[in-house]
N, C-alpha and C positions, 0 to 999 in steps of 0.2 A: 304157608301161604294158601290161601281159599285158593285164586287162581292162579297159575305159572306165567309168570314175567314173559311179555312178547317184545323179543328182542328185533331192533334193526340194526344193517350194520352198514356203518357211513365207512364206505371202503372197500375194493374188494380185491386184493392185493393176498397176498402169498399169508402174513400176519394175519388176514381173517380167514383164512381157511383153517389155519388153526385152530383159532374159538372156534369159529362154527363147528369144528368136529367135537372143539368141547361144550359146546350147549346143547350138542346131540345125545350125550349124558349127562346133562344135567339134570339134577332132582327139580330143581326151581324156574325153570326157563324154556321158553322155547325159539324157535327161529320164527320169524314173522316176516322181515324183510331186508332185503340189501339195496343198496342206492350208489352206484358209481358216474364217475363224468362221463364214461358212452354206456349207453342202454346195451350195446349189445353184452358189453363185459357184465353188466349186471344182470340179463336175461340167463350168460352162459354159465356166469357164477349162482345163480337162483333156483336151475334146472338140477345143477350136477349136487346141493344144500336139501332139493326138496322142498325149499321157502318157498311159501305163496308170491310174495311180491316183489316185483323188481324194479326198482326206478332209475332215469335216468338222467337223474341230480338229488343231490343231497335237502336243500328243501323241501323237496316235492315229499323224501322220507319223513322228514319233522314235520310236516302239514299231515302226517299222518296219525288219525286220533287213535287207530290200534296200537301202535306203538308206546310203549312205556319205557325201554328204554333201549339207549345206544349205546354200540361202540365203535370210539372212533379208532379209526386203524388209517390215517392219509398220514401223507411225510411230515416232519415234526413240525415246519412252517403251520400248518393249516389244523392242529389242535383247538389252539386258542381260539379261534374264529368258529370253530363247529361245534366248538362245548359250549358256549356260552351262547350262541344259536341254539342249542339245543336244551337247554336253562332258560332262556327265554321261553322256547316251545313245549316246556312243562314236561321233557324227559328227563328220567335218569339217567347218570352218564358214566360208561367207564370207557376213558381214555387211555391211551396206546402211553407207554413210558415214550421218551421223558412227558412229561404233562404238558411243555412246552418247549420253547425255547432259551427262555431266561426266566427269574426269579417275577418279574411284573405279569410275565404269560400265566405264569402262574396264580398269582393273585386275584388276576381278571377274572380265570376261569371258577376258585373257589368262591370268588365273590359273588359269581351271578350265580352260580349254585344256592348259596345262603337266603339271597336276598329270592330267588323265585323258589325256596326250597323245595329242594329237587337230589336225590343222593348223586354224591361225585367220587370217585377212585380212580387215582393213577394205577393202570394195568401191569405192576408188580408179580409176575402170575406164580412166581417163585416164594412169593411172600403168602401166597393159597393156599401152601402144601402142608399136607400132615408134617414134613419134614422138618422143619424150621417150628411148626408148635414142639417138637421131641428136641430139638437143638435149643431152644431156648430154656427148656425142662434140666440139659444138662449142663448150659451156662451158670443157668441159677442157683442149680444146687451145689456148688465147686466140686465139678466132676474133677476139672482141670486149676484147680485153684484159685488163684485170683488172676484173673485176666491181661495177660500185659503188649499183647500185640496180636494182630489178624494180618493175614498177607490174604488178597483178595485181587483176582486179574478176570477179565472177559475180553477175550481178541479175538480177531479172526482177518485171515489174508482176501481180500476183493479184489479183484482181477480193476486196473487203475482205469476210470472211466469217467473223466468227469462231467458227461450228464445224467450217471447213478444218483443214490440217492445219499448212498456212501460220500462222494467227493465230491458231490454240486454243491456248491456254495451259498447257495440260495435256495436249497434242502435243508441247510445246515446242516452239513455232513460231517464226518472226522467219528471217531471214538469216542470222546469223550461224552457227547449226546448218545448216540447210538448204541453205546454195551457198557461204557464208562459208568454209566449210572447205577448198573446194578452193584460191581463192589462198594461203589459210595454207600449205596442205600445199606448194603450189607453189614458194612465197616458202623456205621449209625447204629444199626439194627444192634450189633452185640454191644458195642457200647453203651447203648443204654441198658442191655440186658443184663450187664454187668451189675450195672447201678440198679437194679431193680425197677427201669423202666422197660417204653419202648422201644426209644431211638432218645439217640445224646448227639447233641453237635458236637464238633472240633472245636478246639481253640483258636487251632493257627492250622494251615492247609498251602503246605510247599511245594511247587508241581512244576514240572519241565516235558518237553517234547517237541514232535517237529510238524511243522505246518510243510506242506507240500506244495505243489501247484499248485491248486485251485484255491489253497491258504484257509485249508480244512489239517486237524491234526491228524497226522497219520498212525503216530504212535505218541503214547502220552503215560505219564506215573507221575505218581504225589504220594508224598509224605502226609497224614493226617493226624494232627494232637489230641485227644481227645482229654477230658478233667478227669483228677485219678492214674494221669501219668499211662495212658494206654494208646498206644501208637498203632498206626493201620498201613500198611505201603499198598498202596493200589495202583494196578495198570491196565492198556487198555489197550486198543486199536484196529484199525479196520485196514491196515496195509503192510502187518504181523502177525502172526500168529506164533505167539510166546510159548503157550504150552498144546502138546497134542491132545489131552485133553484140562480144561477149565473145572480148576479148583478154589477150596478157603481154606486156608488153614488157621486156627486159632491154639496160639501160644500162651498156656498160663503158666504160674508158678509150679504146677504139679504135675503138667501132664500138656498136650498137644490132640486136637480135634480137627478132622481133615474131612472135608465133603467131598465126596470126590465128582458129584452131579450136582453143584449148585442152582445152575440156572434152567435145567431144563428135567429136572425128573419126574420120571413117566409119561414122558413127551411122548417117547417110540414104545415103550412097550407096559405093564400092568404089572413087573415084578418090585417085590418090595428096596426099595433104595437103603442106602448103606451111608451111617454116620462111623469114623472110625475114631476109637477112642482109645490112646498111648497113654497111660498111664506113667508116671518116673517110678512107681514104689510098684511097680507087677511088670514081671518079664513078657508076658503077652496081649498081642494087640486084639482089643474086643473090637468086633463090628456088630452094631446094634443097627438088625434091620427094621424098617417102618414101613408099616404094610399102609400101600398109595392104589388100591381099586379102579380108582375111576382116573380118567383121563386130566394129564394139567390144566388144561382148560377149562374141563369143567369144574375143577376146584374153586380157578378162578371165579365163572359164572355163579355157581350156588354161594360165592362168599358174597358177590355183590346181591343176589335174591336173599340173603337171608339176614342182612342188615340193611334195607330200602330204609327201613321206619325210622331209621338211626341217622341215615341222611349220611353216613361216612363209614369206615370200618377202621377197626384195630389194624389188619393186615398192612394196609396204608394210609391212615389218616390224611387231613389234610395240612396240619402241620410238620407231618412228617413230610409229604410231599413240599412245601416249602420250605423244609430245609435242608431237601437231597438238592434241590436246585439253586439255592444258597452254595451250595459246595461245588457246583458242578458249576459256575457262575467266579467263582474264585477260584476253580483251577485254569476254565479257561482266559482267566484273567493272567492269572502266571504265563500263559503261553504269547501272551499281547491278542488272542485269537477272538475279532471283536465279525460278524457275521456282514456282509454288504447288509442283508436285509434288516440291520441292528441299526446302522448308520442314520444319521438327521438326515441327511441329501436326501433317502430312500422315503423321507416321512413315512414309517407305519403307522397304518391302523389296525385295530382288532378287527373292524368289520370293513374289509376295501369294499367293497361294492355296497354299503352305506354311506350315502354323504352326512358329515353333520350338520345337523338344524340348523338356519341361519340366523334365525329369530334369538335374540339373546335370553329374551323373557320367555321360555317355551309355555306353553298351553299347559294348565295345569298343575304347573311347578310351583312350589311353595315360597319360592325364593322373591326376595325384595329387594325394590330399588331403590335409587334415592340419585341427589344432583348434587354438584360440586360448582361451586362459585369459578366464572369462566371456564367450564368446560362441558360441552353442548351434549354427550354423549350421557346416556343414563347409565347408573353405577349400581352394579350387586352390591347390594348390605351387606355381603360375605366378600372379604377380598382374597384371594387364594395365596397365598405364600409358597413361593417357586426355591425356597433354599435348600430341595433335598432333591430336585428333577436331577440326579445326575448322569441317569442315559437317557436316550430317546424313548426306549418304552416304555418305560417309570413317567416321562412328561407326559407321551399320548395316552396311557391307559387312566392317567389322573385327572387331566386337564380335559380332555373328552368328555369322561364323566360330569366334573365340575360344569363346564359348557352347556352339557345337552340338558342340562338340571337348573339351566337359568344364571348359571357362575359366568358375568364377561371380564373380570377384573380381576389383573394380575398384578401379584407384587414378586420385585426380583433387586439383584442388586449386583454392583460389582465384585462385592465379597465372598455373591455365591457362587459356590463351586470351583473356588481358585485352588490353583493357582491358575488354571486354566480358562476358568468362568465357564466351566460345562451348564448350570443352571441357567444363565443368561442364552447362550446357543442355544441348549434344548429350547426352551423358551420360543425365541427366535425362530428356531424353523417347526416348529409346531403350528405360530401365526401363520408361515410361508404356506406351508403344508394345506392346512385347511382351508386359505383361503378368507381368514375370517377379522383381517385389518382395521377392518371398519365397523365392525361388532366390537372389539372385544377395547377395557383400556387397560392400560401397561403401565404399572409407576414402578421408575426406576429409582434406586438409591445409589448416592454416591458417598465418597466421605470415610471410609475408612481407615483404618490404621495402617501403613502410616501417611494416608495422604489426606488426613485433617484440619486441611489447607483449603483458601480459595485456587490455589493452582492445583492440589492434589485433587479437588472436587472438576475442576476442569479436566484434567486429565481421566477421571472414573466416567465423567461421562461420555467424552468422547469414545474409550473404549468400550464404553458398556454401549453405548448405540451401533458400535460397528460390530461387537457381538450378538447384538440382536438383529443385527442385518435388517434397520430403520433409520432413517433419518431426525425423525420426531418422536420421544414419548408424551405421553397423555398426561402425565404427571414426574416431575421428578422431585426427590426432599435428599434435602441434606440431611446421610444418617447420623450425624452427633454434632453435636455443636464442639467448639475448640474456644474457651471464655477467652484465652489468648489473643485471638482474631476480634479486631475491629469488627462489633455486627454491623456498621458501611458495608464495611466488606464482602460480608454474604450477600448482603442485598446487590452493591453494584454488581459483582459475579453474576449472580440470579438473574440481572435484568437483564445483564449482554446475553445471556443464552436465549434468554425467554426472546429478545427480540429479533435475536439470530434464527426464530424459528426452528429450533431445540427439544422446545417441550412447550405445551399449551399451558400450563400452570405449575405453578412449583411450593411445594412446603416444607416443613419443617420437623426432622425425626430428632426425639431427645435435647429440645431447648428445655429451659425452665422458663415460667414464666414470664418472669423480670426481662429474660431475655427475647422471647415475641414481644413481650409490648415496647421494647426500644426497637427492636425494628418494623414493626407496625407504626413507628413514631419516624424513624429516619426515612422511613420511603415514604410517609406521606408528609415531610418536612420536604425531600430533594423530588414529589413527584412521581415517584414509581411505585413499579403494583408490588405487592405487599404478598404473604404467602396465602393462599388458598383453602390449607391443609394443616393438622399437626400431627404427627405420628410419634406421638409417643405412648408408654406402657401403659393398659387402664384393663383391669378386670376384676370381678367380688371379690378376689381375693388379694390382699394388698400385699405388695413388694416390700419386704422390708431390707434387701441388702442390694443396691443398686449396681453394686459391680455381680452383674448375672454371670459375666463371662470375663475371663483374663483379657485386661488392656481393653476392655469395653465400660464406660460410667455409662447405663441406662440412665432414661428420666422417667418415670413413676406419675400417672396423674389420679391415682388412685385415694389421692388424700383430700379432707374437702374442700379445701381453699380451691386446689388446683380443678376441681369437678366445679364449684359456683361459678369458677372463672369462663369455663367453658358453656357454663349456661348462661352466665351474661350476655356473653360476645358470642354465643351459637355459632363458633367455628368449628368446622366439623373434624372427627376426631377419627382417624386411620390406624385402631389399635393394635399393638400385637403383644404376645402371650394374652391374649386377650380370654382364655380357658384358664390361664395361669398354670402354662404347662405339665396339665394333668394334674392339678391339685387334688380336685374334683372328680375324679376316680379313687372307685373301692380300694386301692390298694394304697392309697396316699391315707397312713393314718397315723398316731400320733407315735406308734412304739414300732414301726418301721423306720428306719433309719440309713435303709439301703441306697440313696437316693442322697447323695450329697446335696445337692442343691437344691429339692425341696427343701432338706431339713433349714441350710442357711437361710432362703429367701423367703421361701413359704411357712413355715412351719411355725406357729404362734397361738397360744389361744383366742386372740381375735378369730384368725383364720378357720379356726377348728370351727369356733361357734358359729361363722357363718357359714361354715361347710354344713355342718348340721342343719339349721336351716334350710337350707339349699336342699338338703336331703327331705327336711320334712314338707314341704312345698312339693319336690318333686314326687312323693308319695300320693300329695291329694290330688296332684294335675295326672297321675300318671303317665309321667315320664323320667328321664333321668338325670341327675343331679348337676350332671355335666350340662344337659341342656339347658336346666335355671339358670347355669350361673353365664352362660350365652346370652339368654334372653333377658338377663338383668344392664349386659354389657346393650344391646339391642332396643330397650326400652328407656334409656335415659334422657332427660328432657333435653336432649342436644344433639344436635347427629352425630353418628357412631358409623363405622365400617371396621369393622371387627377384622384382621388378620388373624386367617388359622391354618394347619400346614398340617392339615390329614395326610397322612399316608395310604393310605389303603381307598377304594372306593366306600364300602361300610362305614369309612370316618365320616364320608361327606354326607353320606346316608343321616346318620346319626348328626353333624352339624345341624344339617337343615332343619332340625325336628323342633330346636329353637325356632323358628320364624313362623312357627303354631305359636307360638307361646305371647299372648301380653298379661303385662305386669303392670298394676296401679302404681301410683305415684309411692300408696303406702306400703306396696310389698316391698317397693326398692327397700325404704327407710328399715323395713324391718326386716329385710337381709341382711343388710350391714350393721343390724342392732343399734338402729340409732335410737335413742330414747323420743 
């Protein structure tokens, strides 16, 4: 590096006294600033560092243009909120382990990373060390044969206190976050090192322990499966201490490898560390030392200065980093151990002292609207599909996003999230939360199996409004039709609600056509309002197997009869798989087969030829292929409200990117190869 990285450190806590002794030998870095909640702790911590600058708050650090990068070191709650603060303020960033607190903290944080590219690393500082590139050296080569189990523990006894940082509940404290993570990451770490990667998930992750007072874990173990039949026992805690000193040991066919300083060597002192290696076929036990110079910390530092340009490291990637918290996310789900601050009641935000925008259409924003016959509110061209929010932070970290990018319209249903209807709550108290009732519209769906009934459609909705803790939706449709059922009968149902003040409008998910125009024919024979809406399946790429899912008949409007119909009658079309879930990605291709359900529904040469297309289009527009075949669904001479169920922030990134895009009447024709 021409110049050495000026570091500041959001935090100034026992953890950053550490780095900072390691940035005091670092090759790549130096100190520049610390920023804590009282000035004075920051002055005292700045003095005794040698750092020039002391602040006293954490913005005031990131409004600092010498600064190029942070680390945060505050209790695990307040990651999430100062990384991505700090992604915003165009630092680099390495965060304190865990990265967050659950697997969405996680996401939020690498997303804003990506999206203001800015390097991000979970502070893994064991993952720095010469030690583990020499342990992976003799993974590789079958020192110990073939790999068949790691035993991996980090405990330690804390005097019980619970407004530590250990046992407050609203630290999120316990083991498992706090020292749990590193055999996780470890147990990963060899298993893929096995397999000639980095890191390998588990399969399956079996875990028990015990919640205490404050209903933080106090001691905690899991069983982890890994592919290749290689098992991991890992434990933890912070109200035990299991062994005098913390080790790993890995178990293969030929032999046993024991760390005896896993997580903290050359922490105290510059002597070389010791991997011990037992052999089954030599009477004597080698220890192969590895000579470690410089301080742990500054291992740490110079790894994060000497991969900036890389925007991530090998040491911790960031898909390693979501998927130690995927595990760490499923043990504490084994324990039932769910945080007060995780809960809906609690509404999180990533940014609490940000409100969000109230404006639905923000300034700026790419996104477009459009109107719905009786219903007075304006409607995102993007309708968000709510069937995978299944905790609270998963909803706010998505729906925020969606939101503050001009997303007001939500799709949800009684199906999602059951048995419980977590989707529909989250949902629910996300509205409550922000505040944002009369911004945003909701179509609910009823009608599932097995209450594909007009009583079983009365009963989804009433539950699903008292889930959503509303009295009215914006929209509600029946999700499938039952040919069984009188279409009177949808209609009179439809109209008692509708005038029960229920829902402002109502339409129809999975009719065929025959069957809207008899009941567009019966309610305007007996006088009543008619449906609104039709949400059935429509995207470039055509459904060819309408049973998508077990004990589900989709309806398909992807063929042309059922599209001129929609251009006659310009009723507007509320699609979903409206992407053709993921057809239209690179890895959707004709000799991949992994993918059961592309192959049945999707997979055709019609399909192919318009995916190509799609792709050569997307070459000359530069953009990508996935967004043509959006912006085809977006451009058709009928309105359209496309349903799509990004997971991640970067999906919605990437959705939007369609609503750049118009398309002639003749591109449609010649995506779909029509002659």
């Amino acid at each position: 590096m021409a110049k050495k990285l000026q570091w500041g450190l959001i935090g100034a806590g026992f953890i950053a006294r550490e780095f900072a002794d390691g940035v005091l030998g670092s090759e790549t870095g130096e100190l520049l600033a610390v920023a804590a909640r009282e000035p004075d702790r920051a002055a005292v911590f700045a003095k005794e560092f040698g750092i020039e600058r002391a602040y006293g708050g954490y913005q005031q650090l990131l409004d600092d243009p010498d600064v190029d990068a942070v680390y945060i070191s505050t209790p695990h709650p307040m990651h999430a909120e100062w990384a991505v603060k700090a992604a915003e303020a165009g630092k680099h960033i390495l965060v304190e382990k865990p990265v967050g607190v659950n697997y969405f903290e996680a996401v939020a944080q690498i997303d804003a990373a990506r999206e203001h590219d800015v390097f991000l690393m979970e502070a893994f500082m064991y993952r720095c060390h010469p030690q583990i590139a020499r342990l992976r050296e003799l993974v590789q080569s079958g020192a110990i044969g073939k790999v068949k189990l790691v035993r991996a523990s980090f405990s330690y006894r804390a005097g019980f206190d619970p407004n530590t940082r250990q046992y407050a509940n609203d630290l999120a404290g316990g083991g498992i976050l706090d020292v749990g993570c590193y055999p996780v990451s470890m147990a990963r770490l060899i298993a893929g090192t096995a397999q000639g990667k980095l890191f390998e998930e588990p399969i399956d992750v079996k875990g028990a322990g015990h919640l205490g007072k404050t209903g933080v874990d106090e001691y905690a173990a899991a069983v982890l499966r890994f592919p290749g039949d290689l098992i991991a026992e890992v434990s933890t805690g912070i109200g035990l201490n299991m062994h005098d000193v913390q080790i790993v040991e890995i178990f293969g066919s030929d032999g046993k490898i024991t760390l005896p300083d896993p997580w903290s060597p050359s922490r105290f002192n510059r002597d070389p560390t010791k991997i011990i290696l037992n052999r089954h076929d030599e009477k004597t036990v080698e220890t192969i030392l590895v000579d470690a110079p410089k301080d742990l910390y500054g291992y740490e530092a110079d790894e994060v200065g000497s991969n900036i340009s890389k925007r991530q490291a090998d040491a911790m990637s960031w898909d390693d980093s979501l998927g130690n918290m995927r595990v760490l996310d499923r043990w504490r789900a084994e324990l039932g151990l769910v945080y007060e601050l995780e809960k809906s009641e609690r509404g999180w935000k990533l940014k609490p002292d940000r409100p969000l925008a109230t404006l639905p259409m923000q300034s700026g924003s790419v996104m477009k609207c459009g109107t719905l016959p009786g219903l007075s509110k304006k409607v995102s061209r993007l309708v968000f599909g709510c069937d995978s929010n299944h905790t609270f932070t998963d909803t706010a970290v998505m729906l925020d996003y969606f939101f503050e990018r001009g997303g007001n319209t939500f799709d949800t249903s009684h199906g999602y999230g059951n048995p419980n209807g977590a989707c529909e709550k989250n949902l629910g108290a996300w509205i409550r939360s922000r505040g944002v009732r009369d911004e945003v519209v909701v179509m609910e769906k009823g009608g599932n199996p097995p209450h594909v009934t007009p009583e079983g459609v009365d009963f989804e909705l009433r539950d699903g409004l008292a889930r959503l803790g509303i009295d009215q939706v914006d929209i509600f449709t029946v999700h499938r039709d039952n040919p069984a059922v009188p279409i009177g009968e949808w209609a009179d149902m439809l109209n008692r609600h509708l005038r029960a003040g229920r829902m402002k409008i109502f339409g129809l998910s999975n009719f065929r056509i025959d069957r809207l125009e008899a009941f567009s024919a019966y309610a305007k024979q007996n006088n009543l309002a008619s449906y609104s809406i039709v949400s059935n399946q429509f995207s470039l790429a055509r459904l060819h197997d309408e049973n998508l899912w077990p004990g589900y008949h989709a309806v398909t409007s992807g063929d042309d009869v059922s599209r001129q119909w929609f251009e006659r009658t310009q009723t507007p079309l509320m699609c979903w798989s409206s992407q053709a879930r993921g057809f239209f990605l690179p890895q959707a291709t004709p000799d991949n087969r992994s993918n059961p359900e592309w192959t049945r529904c999707w997979f055709s040469p019609e399909n192919f030829e318009r995916k190509r297309r799609a792709q050569e289009l997307a070459t000359r527009l530069g953009v990508d292929p996935i967004n043509v075949a959006l912006a085809y669904v977006l451009c058709q001479p009928f309105p359209t409200f496309p349903l799509v169920g990004p997971k991640r922030p970067a999906e919605i990134r990437s959705t939007l990117e369609a609503m750049k895009i118009e398309l002639s009447p003749d591109q449609l024709v010649w995506l779909r190869g029509t002659p």
